[in-house]
C-alpha positions in Angstrom: 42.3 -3.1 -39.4 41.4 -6.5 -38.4 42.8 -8.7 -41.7 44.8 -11.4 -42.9 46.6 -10.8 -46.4 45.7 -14.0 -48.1 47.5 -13.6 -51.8 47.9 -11.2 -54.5 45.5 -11.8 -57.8 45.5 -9.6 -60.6 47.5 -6.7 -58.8 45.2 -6.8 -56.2 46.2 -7.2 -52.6 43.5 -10.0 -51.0 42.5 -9.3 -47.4 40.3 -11.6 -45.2 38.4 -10.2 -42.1 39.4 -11.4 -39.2 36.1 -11.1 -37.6 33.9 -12.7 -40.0 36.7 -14.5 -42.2 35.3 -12.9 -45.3 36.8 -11.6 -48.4 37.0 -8.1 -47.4 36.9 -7.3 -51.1 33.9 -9.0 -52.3 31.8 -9.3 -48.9 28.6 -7.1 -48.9 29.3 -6.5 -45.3 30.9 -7.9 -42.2 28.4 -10.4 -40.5 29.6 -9.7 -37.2 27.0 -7.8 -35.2 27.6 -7.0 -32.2 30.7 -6.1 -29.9 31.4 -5.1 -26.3 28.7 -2.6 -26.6 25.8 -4.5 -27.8 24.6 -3.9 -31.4 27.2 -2.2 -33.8 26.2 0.8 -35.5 24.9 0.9 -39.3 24.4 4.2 -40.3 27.9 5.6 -41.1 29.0 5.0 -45.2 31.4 7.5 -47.5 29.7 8.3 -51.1 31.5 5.5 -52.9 29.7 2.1 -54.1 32.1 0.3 -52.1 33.9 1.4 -48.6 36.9 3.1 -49.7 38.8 1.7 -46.4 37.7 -1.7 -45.7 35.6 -2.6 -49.0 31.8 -3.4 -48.0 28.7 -1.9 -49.6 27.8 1.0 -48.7 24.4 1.2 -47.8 22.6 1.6 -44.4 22.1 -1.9 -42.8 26.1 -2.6 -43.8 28.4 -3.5 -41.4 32.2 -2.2 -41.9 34.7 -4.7 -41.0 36.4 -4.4 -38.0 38.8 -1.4 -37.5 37.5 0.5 -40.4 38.5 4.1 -40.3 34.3 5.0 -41.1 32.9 2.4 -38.4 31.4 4.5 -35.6 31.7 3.7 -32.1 28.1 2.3 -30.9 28.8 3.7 -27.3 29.8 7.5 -27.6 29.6 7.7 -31.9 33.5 8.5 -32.3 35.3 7.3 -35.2 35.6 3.6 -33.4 39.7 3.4 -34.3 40.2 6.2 -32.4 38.0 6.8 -29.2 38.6 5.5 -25.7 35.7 3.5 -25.4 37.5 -0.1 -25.0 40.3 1.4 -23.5 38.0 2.6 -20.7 35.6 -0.8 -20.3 
């Protein structure tokens, strides 16, 4: 995942997103739309309020942050940590 630990507050670890420099705890989403395949893709959320891997909303329109285990790659819809698609650009 793309982050900087900041600080610890409260027992809780605070991350920033390295794409959007965001609180990945408190951001609604990742304001980063687009990446080496044009628009990213909005649709994938687990059942939680909140992303249980990188912390946005969930809720169709919501970006995850960069290298979220749930973000879908735009390009051939694999789990985007894990396909070849920048690998093979």
């Amino acid at each position: 995942m793309n982050l900087i630990i900041t600080e610890i507050k409260r027992g809780l670890i605070m991350a920033v997103c390295t794409d959007c420099n965001q609180e990945m705890i408190t951001a609604k989403s990742c304001n980063v739309t687009d990446n080496e395949f044009g628009k990213r893709d909005t649709r994938y959320f687990d059942v939680n309020e909140r992303c249980h891997d990188c912390g946005i909303v969930n809720k169709e329109g919501n970006l995850h942050h960069g290298g979220c285990d749930i973000e879908r790659c735009n390009r051939c819809g694999g789990q985007a940590i894990s396909c070849d698609c920048v690998q093979e650009s």
